[in-house]
C-alpha positions in Angstrom: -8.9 4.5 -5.7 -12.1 2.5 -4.4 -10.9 -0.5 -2.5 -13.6 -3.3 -2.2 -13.5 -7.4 -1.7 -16.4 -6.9 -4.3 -18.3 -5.3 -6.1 -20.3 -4.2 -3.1 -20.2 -0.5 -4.1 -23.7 -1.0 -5.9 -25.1 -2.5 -2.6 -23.5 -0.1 0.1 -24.0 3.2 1.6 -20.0 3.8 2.1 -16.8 2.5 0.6 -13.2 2.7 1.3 -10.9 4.9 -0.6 -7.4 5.0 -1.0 -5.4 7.9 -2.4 -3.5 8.6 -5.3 -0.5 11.1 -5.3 1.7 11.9 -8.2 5.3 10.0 -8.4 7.2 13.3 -8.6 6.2 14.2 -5.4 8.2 11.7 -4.1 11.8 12.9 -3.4 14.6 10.6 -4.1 15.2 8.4 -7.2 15.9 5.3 -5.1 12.3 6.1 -3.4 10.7 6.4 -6.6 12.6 3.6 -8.3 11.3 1.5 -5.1 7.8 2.3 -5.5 7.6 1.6 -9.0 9.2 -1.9 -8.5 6.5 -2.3 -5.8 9.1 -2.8 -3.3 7.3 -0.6 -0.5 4.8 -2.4 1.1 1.9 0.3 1.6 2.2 1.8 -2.0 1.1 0.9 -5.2 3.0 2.1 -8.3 0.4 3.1 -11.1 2.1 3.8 -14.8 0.8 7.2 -16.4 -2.3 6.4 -19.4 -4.6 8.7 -21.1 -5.1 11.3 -18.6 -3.5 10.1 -15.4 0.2 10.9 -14.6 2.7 8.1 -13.2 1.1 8.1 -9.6 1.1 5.7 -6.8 -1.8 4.5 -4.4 -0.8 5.3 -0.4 -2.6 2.2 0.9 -1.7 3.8 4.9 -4.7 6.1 3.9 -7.9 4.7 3.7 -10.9 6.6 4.2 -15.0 5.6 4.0 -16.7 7.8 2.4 -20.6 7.9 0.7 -21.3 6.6 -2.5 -22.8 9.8 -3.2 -19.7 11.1 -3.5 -18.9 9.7 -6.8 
C-alpha cells in the first residue's frame, strides 16, 4: 500500500510503502477477529474485492522505495 499525506507521488523520487499480507496467515480467530474490527493498532483490516483476498496492511513496516518501481 502507498502511504502519502498527498498526492505527492507525481512530485517525488520515493514513497513509503506499507505491506499487505493475507488474513489467513494470521493464526488465531480472536487475532483475526481483532484485526478485522481494527482493534490492533498497527494493522489495517482490508475486506477481499475483485482480485484481492481479505488481507490486512502491517503499518510496523514501512519502507521508501522509487517511484519507478510501480
Amino acid at each position: 500500500m502507498i502511504i502519502s499525506q498527498s498526492c505527492d507521488i507525481e512530485h517525488r523520487e520515493f514513497v513509503a510503502v506499507a505491506p499487505i499480507f493475507p488474513l489467513e496467515q494470521v493464526e488465531g480467530k480472536s487475532r483475526r477477529d481483532a484485526i478485522k474490527e481494527n482493534r490492533v493498532n498497527y494493522r489495517f483490516y482490508l475486506p477481499s474485492v475483485a482480485d484481492l483476498v481479505e488481507s490486512y496492511v502491517d503499518f510496523t513496516i514501512i519502507n521508501s522505495v522509487t517511484k519507478l518501481f510501480f
